[in-house]
Predicted model as a PDB file, atoms N, CA, C, CB and O in Angstrom, pLDDT in the B-factor column:
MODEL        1                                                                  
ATOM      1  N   UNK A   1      95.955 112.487 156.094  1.00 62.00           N  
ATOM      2  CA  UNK A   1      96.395 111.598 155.054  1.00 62.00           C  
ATOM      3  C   UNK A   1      97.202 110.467 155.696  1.00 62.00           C  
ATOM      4  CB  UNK A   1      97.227 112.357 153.988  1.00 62.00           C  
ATOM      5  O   UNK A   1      98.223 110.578 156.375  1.00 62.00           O  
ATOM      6  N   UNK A   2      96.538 109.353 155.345  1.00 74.00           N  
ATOM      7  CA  UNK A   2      97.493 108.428 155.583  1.00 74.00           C  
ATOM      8  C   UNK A   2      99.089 108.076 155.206  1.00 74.00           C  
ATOM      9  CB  UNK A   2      96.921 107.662 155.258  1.00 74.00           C  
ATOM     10  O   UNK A   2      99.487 108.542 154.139  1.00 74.00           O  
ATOM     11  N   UNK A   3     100.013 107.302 155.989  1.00 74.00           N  
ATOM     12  CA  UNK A   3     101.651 107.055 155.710  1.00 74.00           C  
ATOM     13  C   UNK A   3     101.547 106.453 154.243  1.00 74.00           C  
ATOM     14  CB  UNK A   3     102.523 105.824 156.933  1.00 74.00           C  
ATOM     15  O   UNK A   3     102.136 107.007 153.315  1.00 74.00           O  
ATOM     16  N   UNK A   4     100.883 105.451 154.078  1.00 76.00           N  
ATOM     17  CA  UNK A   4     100.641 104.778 153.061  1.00 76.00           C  
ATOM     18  C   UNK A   4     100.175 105.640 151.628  1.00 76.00           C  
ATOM     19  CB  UNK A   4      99.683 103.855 153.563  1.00 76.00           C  
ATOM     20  O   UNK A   4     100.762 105.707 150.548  1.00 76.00           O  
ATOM     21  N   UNK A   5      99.439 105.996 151.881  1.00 84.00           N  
ATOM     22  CA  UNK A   5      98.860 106.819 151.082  1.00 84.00           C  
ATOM     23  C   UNK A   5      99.883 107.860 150.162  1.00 84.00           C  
ATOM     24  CB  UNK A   5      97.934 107.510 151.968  1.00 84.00           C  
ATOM     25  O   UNK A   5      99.937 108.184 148.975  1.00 84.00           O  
ATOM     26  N   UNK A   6     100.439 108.097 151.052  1.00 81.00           N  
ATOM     27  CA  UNK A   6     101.752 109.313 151.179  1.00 81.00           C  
ATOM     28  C   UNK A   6     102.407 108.483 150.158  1.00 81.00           C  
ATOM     29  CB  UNK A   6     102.807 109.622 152.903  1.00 81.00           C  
ATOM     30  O   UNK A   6     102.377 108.703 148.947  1.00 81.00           O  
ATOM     31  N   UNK A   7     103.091 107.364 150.839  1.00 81.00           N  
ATOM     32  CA  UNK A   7     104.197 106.757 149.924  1.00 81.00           C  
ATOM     33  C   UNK A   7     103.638 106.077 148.129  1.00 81.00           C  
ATOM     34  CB  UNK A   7     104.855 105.325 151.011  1.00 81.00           C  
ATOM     35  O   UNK A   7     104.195 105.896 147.046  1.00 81.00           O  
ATOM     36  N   UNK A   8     102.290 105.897 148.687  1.00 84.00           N  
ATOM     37  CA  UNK A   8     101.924 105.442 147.287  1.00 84.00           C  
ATOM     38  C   UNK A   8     101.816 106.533 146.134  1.00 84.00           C  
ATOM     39  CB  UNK A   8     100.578 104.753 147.377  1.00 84.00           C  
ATOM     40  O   UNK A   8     101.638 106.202 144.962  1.00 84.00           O  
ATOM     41  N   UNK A   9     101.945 107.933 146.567  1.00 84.00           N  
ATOM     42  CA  UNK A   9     101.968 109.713 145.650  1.00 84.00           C  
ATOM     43  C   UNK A   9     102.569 109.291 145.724  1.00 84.00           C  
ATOM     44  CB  UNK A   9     101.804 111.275 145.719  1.00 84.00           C  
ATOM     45  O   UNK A   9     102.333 108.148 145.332  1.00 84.00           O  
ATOM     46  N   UNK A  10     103.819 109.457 146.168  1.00 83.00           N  
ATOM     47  CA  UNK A  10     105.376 109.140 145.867  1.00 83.00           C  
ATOM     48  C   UNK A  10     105.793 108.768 144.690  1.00 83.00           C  
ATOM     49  CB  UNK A  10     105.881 108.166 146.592  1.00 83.00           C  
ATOM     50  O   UNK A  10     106.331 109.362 143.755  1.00 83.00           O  
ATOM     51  N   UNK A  11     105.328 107.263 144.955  1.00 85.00           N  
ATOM     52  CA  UNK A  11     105.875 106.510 143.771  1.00 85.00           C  
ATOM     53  C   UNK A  11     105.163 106.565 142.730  1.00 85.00           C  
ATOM     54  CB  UNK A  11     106.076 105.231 143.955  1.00 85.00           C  
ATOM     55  O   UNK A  11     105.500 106.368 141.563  1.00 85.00           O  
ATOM     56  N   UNK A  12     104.152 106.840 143.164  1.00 85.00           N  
ATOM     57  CA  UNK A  12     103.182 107.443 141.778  1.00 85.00           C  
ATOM     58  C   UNK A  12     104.020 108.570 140.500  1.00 85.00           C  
ATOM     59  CB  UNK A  12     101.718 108.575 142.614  1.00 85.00           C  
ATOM     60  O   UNK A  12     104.346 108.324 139.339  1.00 85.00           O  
ATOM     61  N   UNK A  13     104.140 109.657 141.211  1.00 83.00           N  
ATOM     62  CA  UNK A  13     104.638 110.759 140.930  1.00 83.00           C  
ATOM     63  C   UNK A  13     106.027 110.559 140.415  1.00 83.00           C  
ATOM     64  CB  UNK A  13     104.532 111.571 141.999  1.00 83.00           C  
ATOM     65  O   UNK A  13     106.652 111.375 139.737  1.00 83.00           O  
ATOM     66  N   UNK A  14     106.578 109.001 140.940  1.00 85.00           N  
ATOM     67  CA  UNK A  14     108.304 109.079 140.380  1.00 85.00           C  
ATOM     68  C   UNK A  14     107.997 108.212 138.890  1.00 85.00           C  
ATOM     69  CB  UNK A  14     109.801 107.994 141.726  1.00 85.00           C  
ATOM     70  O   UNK A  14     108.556 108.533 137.842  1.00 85.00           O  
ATOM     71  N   UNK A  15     107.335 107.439 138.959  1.00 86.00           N  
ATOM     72  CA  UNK A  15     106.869 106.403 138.210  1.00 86.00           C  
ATOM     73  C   UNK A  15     106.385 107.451 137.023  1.00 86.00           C  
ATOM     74  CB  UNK A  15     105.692 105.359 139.003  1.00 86.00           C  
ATOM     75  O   UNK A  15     106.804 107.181 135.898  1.00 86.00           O  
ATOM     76  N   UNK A  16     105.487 108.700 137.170  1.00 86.00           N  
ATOM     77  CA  UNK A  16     105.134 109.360 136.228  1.00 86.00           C  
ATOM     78  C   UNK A  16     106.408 110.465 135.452  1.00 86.00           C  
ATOM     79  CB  UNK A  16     103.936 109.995 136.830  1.00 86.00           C  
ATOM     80  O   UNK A  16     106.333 110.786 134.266  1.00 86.00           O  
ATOM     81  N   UNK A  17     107.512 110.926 136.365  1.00 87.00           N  
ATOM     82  CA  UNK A  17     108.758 111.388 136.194  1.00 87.00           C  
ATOM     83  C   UNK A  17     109.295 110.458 134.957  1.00 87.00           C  
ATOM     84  CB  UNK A  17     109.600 111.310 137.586  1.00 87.00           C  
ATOM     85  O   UNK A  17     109.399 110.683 133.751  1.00 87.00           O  
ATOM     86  N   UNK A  18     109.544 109.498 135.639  1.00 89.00           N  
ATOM     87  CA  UNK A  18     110.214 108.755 134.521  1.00 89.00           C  
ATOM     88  C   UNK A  18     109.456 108.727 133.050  1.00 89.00           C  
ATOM     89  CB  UNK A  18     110.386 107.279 135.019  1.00 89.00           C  
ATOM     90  O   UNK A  18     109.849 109.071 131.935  1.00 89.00           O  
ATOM     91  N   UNK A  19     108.122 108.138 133.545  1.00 88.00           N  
ATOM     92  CA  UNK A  19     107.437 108.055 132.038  1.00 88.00           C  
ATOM     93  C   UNK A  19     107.403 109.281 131.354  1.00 88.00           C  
ATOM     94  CB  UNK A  19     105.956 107.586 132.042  1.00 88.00           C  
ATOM     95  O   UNK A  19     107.142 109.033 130.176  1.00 88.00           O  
ATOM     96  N   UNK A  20     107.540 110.463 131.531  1.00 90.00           N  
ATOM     97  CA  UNK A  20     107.836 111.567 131.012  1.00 90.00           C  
ATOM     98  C   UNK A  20     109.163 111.889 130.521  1.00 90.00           C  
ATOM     99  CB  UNK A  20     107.505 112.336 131.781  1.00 90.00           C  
ATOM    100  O   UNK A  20     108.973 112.580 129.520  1.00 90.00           O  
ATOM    101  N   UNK A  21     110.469 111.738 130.719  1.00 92.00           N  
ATOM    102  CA  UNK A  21     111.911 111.343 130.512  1.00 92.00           C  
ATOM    103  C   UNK A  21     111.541 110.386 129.804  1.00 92.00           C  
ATOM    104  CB  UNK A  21     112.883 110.995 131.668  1.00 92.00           C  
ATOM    105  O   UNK A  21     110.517 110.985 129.475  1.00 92.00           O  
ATOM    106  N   UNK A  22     111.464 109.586 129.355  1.00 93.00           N  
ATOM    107  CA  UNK A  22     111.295 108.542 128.176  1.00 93.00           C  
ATOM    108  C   UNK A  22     110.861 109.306 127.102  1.00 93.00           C  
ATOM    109  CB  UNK A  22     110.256 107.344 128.427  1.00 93.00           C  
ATOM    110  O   UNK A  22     111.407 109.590 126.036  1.00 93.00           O  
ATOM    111  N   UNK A  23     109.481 109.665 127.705  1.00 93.00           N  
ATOM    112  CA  UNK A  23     108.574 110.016 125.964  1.00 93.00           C  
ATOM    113  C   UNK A  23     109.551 111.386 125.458  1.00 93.00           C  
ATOM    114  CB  UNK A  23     106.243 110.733 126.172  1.00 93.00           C  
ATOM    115  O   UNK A  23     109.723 111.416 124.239  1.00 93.00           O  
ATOM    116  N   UNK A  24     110.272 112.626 126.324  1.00 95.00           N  
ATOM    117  CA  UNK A  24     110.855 113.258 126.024  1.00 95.00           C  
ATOM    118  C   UNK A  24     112.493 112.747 125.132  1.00 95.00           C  
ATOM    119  CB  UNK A  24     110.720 113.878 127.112  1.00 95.00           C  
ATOM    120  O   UNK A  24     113.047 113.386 124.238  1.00 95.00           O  
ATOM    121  N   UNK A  25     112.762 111.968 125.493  1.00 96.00           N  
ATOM    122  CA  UNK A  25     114.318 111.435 125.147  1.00 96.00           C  
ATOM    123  C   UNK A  25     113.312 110.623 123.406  1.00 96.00           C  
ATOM    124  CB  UNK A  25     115.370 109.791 126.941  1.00 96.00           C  
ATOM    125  O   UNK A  25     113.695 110.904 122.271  1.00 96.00           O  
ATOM    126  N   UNK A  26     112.326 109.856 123.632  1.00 96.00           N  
ATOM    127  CA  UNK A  26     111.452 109.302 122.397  1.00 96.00           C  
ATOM    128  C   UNK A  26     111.514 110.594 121.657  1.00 96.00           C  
ATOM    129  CB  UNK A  26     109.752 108.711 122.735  1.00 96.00           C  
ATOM    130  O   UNK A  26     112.238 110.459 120.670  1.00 96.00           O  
ATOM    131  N   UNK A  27     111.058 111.717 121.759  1.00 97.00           N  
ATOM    132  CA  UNK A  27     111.067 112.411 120.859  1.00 97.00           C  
ATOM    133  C   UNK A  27     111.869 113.233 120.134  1.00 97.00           C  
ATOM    134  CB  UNK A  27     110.501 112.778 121.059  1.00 97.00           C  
ATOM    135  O   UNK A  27     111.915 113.430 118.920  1.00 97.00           O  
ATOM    136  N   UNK A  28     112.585 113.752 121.164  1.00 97.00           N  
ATOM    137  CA  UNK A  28     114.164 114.309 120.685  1.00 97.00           C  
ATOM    138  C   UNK A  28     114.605 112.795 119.638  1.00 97.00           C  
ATOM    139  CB  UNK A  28     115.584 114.603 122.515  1.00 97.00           C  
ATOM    140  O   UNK A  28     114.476 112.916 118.420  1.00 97.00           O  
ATOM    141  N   UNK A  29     114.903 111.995 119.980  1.00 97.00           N  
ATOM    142  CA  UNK A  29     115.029 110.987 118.941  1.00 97.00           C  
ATOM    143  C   UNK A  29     114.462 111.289 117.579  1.00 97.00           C  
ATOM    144  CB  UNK A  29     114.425 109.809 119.399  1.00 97.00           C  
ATOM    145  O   UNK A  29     115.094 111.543 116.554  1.00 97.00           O  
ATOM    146  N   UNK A  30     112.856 111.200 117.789  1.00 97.00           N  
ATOM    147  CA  UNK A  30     112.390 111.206 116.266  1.00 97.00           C  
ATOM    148  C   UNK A  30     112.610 112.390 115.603  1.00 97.00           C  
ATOM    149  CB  UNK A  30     110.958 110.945 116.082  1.00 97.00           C  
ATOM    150  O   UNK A  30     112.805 112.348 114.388  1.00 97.00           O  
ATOM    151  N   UNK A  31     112.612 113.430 116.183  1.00 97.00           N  
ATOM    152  CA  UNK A  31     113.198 114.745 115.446  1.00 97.00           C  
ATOM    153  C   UNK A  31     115.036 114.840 115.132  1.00 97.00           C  
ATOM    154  CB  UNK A  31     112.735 116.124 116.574  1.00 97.00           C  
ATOM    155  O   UNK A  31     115.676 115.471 114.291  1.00 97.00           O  
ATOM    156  N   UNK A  32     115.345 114.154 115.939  1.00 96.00           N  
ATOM    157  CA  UNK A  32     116.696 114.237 115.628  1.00 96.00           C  
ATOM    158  C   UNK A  32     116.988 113.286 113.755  1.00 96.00           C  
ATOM    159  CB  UNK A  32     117.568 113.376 117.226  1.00 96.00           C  
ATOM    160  O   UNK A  32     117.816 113.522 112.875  1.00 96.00           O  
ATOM    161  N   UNK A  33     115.885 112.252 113.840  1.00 97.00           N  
ATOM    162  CA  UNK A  33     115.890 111.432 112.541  1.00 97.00           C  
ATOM    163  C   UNK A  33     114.888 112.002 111.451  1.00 97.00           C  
ATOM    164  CB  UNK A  33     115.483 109.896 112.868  1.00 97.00           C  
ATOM    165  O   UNK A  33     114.864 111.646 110.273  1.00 97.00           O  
ATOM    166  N   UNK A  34     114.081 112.930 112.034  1.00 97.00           N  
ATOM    167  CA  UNK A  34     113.281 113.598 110.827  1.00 97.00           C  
ATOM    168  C   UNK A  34     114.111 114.716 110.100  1.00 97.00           C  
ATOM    169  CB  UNK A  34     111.873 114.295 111.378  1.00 97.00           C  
ATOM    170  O   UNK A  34     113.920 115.285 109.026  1.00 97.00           O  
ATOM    171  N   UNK A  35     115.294 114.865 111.236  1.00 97.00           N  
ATOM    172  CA  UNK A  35     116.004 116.533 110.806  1.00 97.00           C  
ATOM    173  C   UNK A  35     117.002 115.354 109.438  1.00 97.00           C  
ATOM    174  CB  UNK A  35     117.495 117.802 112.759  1.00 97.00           C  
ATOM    175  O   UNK A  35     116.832 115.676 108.262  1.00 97.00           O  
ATOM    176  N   UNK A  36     117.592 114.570 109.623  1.00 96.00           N  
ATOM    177  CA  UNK A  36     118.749 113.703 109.270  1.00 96.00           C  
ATOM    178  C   UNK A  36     117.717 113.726 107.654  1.00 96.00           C  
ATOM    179  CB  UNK A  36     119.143 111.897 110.448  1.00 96.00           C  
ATOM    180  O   UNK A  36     118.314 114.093 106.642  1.00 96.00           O  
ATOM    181  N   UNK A  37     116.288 113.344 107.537  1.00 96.00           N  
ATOM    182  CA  UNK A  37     115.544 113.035 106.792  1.00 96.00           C  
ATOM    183  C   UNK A  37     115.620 114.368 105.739  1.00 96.00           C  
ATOM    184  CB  UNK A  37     114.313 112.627 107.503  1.00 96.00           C  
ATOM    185  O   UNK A  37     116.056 114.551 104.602  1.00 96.00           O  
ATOM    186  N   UNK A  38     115.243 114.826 106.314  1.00 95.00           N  
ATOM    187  CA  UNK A  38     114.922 116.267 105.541  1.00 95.00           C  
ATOM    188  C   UNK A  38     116.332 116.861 105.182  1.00 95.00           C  
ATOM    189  CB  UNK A  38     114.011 117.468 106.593  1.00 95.00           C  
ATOM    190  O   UNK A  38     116.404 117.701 104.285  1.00 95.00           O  
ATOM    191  N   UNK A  39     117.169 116.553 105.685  1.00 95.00           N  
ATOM    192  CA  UNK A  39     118.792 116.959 105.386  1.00 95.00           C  
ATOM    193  C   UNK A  39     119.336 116.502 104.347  1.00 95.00           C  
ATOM    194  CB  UNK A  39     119.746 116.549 106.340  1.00 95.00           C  
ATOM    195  O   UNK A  39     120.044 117.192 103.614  1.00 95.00           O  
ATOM    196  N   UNK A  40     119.095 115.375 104.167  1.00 95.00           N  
ATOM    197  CA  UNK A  40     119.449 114.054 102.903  1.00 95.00           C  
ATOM    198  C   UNK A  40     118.456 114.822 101.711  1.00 95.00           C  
ATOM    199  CB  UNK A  40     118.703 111.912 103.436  1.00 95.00           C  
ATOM    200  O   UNK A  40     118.971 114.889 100.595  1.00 95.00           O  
ATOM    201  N   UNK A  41     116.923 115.466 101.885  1.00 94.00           N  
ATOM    202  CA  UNK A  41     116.486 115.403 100.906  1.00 94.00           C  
ATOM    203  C   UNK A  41     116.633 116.917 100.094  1.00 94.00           C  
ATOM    204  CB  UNK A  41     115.265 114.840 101.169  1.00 94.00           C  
ATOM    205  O   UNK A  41     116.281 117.134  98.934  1.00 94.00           O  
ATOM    206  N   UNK A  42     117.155 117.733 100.891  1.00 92.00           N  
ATOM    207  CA  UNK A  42     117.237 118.759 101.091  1.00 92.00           C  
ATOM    208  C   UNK A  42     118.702 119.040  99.879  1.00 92.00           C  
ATOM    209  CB  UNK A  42     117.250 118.961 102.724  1.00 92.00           C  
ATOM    210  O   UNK A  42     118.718 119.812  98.920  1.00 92.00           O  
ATOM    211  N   UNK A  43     119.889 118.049 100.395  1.00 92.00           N  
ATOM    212  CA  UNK A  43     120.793 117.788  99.619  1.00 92.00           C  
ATOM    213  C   UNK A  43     120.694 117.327  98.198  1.00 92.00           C  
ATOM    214  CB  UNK A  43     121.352 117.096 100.204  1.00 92.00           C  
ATOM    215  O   UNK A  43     121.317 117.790  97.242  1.00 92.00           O  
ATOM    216  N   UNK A  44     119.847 116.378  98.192  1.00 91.00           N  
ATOM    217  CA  UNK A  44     119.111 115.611  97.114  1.00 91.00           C  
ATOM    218  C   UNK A  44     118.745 116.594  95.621  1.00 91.00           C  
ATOM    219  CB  UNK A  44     117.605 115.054  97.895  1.00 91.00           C  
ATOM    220  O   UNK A  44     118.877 116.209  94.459  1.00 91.00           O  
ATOM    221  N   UNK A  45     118.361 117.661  95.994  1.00 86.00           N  
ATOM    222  CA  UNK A  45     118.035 118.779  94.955  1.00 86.00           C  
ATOM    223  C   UNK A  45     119.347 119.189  94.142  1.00 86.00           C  
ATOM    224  CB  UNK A  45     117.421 120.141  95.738  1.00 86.00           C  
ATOM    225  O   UNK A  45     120.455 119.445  94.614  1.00 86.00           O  
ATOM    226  N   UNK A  46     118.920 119.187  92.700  1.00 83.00           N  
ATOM    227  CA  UNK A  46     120.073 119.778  92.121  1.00 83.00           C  
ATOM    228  C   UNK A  46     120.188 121.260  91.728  1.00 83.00           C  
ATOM    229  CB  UNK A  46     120.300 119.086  91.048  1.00 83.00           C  
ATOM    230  O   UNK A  46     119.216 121.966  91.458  1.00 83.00           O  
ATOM    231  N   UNK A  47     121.494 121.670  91.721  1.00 79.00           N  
ATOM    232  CA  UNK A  47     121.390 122.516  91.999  1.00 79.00           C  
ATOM    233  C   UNK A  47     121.271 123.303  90.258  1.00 79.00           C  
ATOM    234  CB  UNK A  47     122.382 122.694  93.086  1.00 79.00           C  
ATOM    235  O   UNK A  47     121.160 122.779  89.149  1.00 79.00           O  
ATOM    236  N   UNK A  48     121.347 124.591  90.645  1.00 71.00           N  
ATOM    237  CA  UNK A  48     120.680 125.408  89.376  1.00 71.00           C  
ATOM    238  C   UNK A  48     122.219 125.420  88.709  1.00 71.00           C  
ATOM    239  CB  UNK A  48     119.777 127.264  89.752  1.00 71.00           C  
ATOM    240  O   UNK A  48     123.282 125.348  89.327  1.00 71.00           O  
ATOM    241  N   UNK A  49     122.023 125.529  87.291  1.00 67.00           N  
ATOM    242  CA  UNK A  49     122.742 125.705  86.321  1.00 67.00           C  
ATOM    243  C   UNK A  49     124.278 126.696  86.302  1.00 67.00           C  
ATOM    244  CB  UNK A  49     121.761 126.131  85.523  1.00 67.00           C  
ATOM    245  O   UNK A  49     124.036 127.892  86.462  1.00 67.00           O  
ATOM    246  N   UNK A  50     125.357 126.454  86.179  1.00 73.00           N  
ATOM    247  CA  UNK A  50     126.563 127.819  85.963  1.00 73.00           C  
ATOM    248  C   UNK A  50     126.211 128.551  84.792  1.00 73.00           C  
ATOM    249  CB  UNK A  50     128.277 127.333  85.679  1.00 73.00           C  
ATOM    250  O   UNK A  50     126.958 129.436  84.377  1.00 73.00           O  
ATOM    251  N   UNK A  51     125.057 128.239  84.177  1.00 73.00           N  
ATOM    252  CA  UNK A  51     124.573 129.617  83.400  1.00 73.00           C  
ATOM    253  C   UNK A  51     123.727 129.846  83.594  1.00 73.00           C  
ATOM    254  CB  UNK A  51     124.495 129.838  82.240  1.00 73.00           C  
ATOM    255  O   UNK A  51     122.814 129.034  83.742  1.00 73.00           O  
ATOM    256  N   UNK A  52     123.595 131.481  83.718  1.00 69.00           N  
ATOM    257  CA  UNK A  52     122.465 132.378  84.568  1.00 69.00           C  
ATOM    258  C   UNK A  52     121.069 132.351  83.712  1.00 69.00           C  
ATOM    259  CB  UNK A  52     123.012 134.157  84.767  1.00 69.00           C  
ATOM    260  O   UNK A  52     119.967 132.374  84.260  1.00 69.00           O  
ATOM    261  N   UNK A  53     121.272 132.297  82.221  1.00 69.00           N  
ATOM    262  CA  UNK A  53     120.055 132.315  81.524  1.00 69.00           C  
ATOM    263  C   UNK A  53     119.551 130.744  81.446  1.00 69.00           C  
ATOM    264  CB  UNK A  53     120.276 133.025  80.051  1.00 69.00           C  
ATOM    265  O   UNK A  53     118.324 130.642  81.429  1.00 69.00           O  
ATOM    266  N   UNK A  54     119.911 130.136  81.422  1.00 70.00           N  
ATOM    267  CA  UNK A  54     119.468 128.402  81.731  1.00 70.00           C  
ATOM    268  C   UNK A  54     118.612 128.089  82.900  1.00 70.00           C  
ATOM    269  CB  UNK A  54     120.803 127.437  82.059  1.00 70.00           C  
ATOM    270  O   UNK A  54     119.215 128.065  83.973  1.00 70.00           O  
ATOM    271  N   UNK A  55     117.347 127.846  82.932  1.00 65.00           N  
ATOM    272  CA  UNK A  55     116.631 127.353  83.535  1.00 65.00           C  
ATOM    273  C   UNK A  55     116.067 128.507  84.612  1.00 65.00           C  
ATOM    274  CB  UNK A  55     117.243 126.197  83.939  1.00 65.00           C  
ATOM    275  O   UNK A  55     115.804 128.259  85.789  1.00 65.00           O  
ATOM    276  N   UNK A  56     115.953 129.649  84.055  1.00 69.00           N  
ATOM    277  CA  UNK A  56     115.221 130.680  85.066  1.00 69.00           C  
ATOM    278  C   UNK A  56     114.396 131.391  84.642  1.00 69.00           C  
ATOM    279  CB  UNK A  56     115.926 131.549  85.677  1.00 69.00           C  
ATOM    280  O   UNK A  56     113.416 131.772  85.283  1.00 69.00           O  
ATOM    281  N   UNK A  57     114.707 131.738  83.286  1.00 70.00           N  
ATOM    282  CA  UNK A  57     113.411 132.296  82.496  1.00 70.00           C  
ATOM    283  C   UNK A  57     112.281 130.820  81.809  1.00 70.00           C  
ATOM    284  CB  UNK A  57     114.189 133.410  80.936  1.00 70.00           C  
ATOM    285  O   UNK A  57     112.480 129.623  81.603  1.00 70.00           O  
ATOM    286  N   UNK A  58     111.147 131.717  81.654  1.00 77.00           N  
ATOM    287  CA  UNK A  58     110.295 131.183  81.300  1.00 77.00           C  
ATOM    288  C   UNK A  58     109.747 131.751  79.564  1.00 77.00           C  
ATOM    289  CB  UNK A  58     109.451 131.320  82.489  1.00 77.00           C  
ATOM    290  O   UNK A  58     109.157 132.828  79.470  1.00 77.00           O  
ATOM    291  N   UNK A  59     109.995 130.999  78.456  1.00 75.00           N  
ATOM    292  CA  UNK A  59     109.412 131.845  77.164  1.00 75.00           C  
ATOM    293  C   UNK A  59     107.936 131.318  77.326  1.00 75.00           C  
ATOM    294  CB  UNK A  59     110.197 131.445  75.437  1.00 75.00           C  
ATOM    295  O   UNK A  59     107.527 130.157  77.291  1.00 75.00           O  
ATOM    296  N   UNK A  60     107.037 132.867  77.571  1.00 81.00           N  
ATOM    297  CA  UNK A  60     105.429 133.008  77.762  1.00 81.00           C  
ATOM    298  C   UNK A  60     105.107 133.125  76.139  1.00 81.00           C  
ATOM    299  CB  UNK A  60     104.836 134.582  78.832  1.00 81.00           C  
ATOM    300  O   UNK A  60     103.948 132.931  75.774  1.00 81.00           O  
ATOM    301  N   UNK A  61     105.970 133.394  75.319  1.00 79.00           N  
ATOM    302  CA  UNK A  61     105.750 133.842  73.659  1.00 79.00           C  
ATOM    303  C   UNK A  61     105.180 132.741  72.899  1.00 79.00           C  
ATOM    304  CB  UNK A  61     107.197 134.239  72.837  1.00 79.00           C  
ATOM    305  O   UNK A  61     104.155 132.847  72.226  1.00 79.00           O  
ATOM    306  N   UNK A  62     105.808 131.776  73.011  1.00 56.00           N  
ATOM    307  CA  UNK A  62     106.222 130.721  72.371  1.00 56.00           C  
ATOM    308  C   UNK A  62     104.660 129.837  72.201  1.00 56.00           C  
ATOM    309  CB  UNK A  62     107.527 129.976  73.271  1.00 56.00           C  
ATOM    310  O   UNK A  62     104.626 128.748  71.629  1.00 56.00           O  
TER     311      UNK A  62                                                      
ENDMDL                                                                          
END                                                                             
């Protein structure tokens, strides 16, 4: 194998390091803003009634 050759893996291989550290740090990002997403909507729900018979039964009779 050539010297050249050698150094051009090299930088190949660092050049691909990095681009991998990016797309990883890119994604932790978007999950870090999908979690924030789903947290807000998650909150968003109201909550069930302080009376227990309010809104849990269903009248099938009727």
């Amino acid at each position: 194998m050539d010297v050249s050759q050698i150094a051009s893996l090299a930088t190949s291989l660092n050049s691909l390091d990095t681009s991998n550290q990016v797309n990883n740090i890119l994604l932790k990002k978007s999950l870090d803003t999908q979690q924030t997403a789903v947290a807000s909507m998650i909150d968003s729900i109201p909550q069930l009634p302080a009376n227990p018979a309010i809104g849990r039964n269903i009248n099938t009779t009727a």
